[in-house]
C-alpha positions in Angstrom: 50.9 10.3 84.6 54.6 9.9 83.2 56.2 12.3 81.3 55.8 10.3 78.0 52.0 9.5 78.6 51.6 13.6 79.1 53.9 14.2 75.5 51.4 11.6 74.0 48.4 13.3 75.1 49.7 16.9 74.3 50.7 15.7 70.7 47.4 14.1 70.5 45.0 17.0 71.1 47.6 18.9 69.0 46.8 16.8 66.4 42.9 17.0 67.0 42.8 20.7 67.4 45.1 20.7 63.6 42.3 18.1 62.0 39.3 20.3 63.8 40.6 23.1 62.0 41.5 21.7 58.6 40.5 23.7 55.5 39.5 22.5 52.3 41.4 23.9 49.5 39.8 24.3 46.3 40.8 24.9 43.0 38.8 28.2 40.6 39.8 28.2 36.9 37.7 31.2 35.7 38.6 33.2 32.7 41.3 36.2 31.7 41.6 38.6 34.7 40.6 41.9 32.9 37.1 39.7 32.6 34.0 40.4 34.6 34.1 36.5 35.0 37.4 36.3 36.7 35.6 39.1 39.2 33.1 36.9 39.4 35.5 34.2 40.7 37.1 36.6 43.3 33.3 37.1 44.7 32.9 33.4 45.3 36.3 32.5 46.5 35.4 35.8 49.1 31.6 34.4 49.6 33.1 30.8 50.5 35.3 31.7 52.8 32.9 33.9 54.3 30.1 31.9 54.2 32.0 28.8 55.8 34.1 30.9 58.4 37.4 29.3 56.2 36.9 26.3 56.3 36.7 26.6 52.4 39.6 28.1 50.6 39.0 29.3 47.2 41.9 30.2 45.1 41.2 31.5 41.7 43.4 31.3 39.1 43.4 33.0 35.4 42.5 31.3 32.3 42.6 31.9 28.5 39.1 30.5 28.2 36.4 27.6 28.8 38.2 25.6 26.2 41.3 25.5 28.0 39.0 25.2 31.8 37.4 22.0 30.2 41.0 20.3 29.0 42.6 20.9 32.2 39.7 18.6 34.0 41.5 15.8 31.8 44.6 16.7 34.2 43.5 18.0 37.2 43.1 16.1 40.5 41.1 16.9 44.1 38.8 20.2 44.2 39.4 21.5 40.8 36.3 23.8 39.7 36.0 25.9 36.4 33.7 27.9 34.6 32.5 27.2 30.5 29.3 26.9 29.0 27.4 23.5 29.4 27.2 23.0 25.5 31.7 22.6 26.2 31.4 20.4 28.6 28.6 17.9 25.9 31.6 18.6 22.8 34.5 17.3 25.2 32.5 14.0 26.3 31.2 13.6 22.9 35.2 14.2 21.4 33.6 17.0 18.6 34.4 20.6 17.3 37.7 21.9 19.8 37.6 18.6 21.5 37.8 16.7 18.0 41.2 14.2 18.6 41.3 14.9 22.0 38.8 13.2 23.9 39.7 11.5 27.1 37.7 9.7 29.3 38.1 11.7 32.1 35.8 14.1 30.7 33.3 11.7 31.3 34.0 12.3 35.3 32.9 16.2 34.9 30.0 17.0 37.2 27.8 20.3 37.5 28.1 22.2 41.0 25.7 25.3 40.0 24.9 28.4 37.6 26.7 31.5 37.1 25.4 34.8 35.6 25.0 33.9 31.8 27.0 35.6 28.8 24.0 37.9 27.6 24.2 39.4 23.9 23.0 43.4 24.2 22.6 45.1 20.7 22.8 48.5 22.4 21.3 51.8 20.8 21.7 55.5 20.9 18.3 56.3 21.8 18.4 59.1 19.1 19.3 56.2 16.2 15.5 55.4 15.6 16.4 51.9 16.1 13.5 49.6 17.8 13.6 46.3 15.7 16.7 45.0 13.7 14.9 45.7 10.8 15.8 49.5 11.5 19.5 48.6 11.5 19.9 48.8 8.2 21.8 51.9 7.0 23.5 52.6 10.3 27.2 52.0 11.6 27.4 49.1 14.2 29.8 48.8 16.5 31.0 44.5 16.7 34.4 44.6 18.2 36.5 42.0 17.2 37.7 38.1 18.4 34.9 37.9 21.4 31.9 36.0 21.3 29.9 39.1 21.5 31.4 39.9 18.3 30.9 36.3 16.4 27.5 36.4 17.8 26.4 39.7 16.9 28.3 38.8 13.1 25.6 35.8 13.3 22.9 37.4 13.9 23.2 40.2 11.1 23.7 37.3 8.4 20.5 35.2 10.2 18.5 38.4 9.8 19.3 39.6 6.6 21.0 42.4 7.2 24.6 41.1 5.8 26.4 44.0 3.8 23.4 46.3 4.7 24.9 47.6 8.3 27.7 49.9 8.1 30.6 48.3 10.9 32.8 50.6 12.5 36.5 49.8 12.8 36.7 50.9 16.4 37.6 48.7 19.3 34.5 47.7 21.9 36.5 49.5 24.8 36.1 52.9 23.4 32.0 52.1 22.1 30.7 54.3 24.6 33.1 57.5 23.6 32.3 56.5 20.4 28.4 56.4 20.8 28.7 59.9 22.8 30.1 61.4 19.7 27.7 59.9 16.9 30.5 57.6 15.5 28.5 54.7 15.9 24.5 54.5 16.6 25.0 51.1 18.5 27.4 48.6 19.4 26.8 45.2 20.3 28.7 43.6 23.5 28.2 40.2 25.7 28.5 40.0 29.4 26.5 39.8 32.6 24.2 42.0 32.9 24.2 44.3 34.1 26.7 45.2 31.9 29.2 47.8 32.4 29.6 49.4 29.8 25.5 49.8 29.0 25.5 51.3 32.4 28.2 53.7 31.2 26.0 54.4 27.6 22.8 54.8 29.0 23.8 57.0 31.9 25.5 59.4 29.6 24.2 59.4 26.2 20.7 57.9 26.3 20.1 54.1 24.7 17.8 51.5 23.7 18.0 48.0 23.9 16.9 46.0 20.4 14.5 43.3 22.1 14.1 40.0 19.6 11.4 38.4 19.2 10.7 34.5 20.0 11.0 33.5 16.3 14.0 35.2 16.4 15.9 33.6 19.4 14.7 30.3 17.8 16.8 31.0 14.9 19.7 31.7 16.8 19.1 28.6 18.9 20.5 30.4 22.0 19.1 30.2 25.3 16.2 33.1 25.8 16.9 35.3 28.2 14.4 38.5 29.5 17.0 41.6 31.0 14.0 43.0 32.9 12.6 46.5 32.4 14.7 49.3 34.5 17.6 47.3 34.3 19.4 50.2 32.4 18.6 53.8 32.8 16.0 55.2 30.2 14.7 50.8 29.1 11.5 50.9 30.8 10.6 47.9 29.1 11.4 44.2 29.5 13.8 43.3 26.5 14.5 40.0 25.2 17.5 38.8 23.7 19.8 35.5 24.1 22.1 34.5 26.1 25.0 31.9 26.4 24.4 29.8 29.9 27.7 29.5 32.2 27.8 26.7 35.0 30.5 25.9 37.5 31.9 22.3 37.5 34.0 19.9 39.1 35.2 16.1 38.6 34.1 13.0 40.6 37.3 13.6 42.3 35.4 15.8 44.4 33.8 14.0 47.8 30.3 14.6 48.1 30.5 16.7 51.7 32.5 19.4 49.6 30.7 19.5 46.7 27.5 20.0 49.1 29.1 22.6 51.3 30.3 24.4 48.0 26.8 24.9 46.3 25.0 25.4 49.6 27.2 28.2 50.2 26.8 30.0 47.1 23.3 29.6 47.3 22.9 31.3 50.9 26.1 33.8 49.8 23.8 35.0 46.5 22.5 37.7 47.9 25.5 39.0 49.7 27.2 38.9 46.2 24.4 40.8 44.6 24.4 43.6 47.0 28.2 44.4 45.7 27.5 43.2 42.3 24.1 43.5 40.3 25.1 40.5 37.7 24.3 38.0 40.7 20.8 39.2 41.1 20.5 38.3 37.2 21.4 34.4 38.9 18.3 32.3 40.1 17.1 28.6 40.4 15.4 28.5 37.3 19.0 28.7 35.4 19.8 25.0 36.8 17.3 24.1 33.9 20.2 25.3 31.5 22.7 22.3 32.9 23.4 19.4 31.0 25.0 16.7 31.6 25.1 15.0 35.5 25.1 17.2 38.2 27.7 16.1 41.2 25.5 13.8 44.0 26.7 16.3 47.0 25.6 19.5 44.9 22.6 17.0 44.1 21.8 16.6 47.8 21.6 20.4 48.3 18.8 20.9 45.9 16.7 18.1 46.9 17.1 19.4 50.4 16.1 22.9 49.1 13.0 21.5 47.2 15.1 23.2 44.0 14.0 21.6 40.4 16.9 20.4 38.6 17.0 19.0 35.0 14.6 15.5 34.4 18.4 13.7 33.3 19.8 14.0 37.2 
């Protein structure tokens, strides 16, 4: 063999070894970094590359919120995912609300890749308060916090249940509700996140708390999604308690090739678990959430879950 036939085949099995090897880098908007959703984003990127022995990168990068996630899909190319509620994704393709003036049709190309713990509302209780219905809220001092959606959905559901100007609302930020329940400032606060939550954790460990559980007629009113935290969640709630909840989904864009998009979702599907045993807000995740997504899910995630006999919404 001459010298340049042995330089072609080295260069050659160079180059197959380099493409045998190749990673797929992909793109996680998530949510501020201080947020339990950014966290969130950290566990999958970890899960992925886990879970595919790196052949999947994740790199996750901080946002200012699912607004801003669903405009960037306008602008983003190749293995862009991101995080928002599936009602966003519906306002951008329909060009109303935020999106009002700034429709595009590449919104149109956003495709659903699989459910994330959902933003669940938690009207939280010092368990001395005497509070079991929101009927029993009146005359106390409720904790809101301010600019979150916890706190524009808690704000809601005072007006929706007639307890505007009847509810006495503390002027204390949500970060310091727990030191402020522990010394009978406040005899609840109201916060949203995955539950577990956090800071309930914190509440019920040291002070004591119940949870205020609505009733069907009442989550119809707020037309949220129903969601049941389940009893023994939270130290002290020995009971199932049912309140609402705000679903979260990961997406992508037809930019996406099918073989990714499968690989992706059937990773975090057989990564779950493994996320759950470092963080309880995965075991909160489950199939029946795909019954939250709207919209068209992405044919390679869509191949996963015929293959794992998984119902997904009647529109896919």
């Amino acid at each position: 063999m001459t010298l340049f036939k042995r330089l072609a085949l080295a260069l050659a099995l160079v180059s197959l070894a380099a493409t045998a090897h190749a990673e797929t880098r992909v793109t996680y908007k998530s949510a501020s970094s201080a947020s339990s959703y950014y966290q969130m984003g950290v566990q999958v990127a970890e899960a992925m590359k886990r879970g595919t022995d790196g052949d999947i990168i994740v790199t996750v990068e901080e946002s200012q919120g699912s607004v801003q996630n669903v405009m960037e899909a306008a602008a983003r190319s190749g293995n862009y995912v991101f995080t928002t509620p599936p009602a966003l994704v519906r306002l951008a393709q329909q060009g109303k609300a935020m999106f009002e003036g700034k429709g595009n049709p590449k919104f149109d190309e956003i495709r659903a890749l699989f459910p994330i713990p959902s933003l669940t509302m938690h009207f939280v209780m010092r368990d001395d308060a005497g509070v079991e219905t929101f009927a029993d809220l009146e005359g106390k001092t409720i904790l809101l916090g301010k600019g979150s959606f916890g706190a524009r959905e808690g704000e809601k559901y005072l007006q929706l249940f007639g307890l505007e100007g009847k509810v006495e609302l503390a002027d204390v930020e949500l970060d310091n509700a727990v030191p402020a329940m522990k010394n009978k400032q406040i005899d609840g606060f109201v916060t949203a996140g995955s539950w577990p939550a956090p800071n309930v954790i914190e509440a019920a460990a040291g002070t004591g708390v119940s949870l205020i559980s609505l009733t069907d007629e009442q989550v119809a009113e707020t037309k949220r999604t129903r969601l049941v935290i389940p009893a023994g969640t939270y130290s002290g709630v020995d009971e199932d308690v049912v309140t609402t909840s705000l679903p979260v989904v990961v997406f992508t864009t037809t930019d996406m090739d099918d073989d990714t998009a499968y690989l992706l979702t059937k990773t975090y599907w057989a990564q779950k678990d493994a996320m759950g045993a470092d963080a309880a807000w995965w075991n909160g995740v489950s199939a029946d959430l795909l019954a939250n997504i709207e919209g068209e899910i992405h044919p390679g995630a869509l191949r996963y879950y015929e293959e794992a006999g998984m119902d997904v919404p009647t529109a896919n």
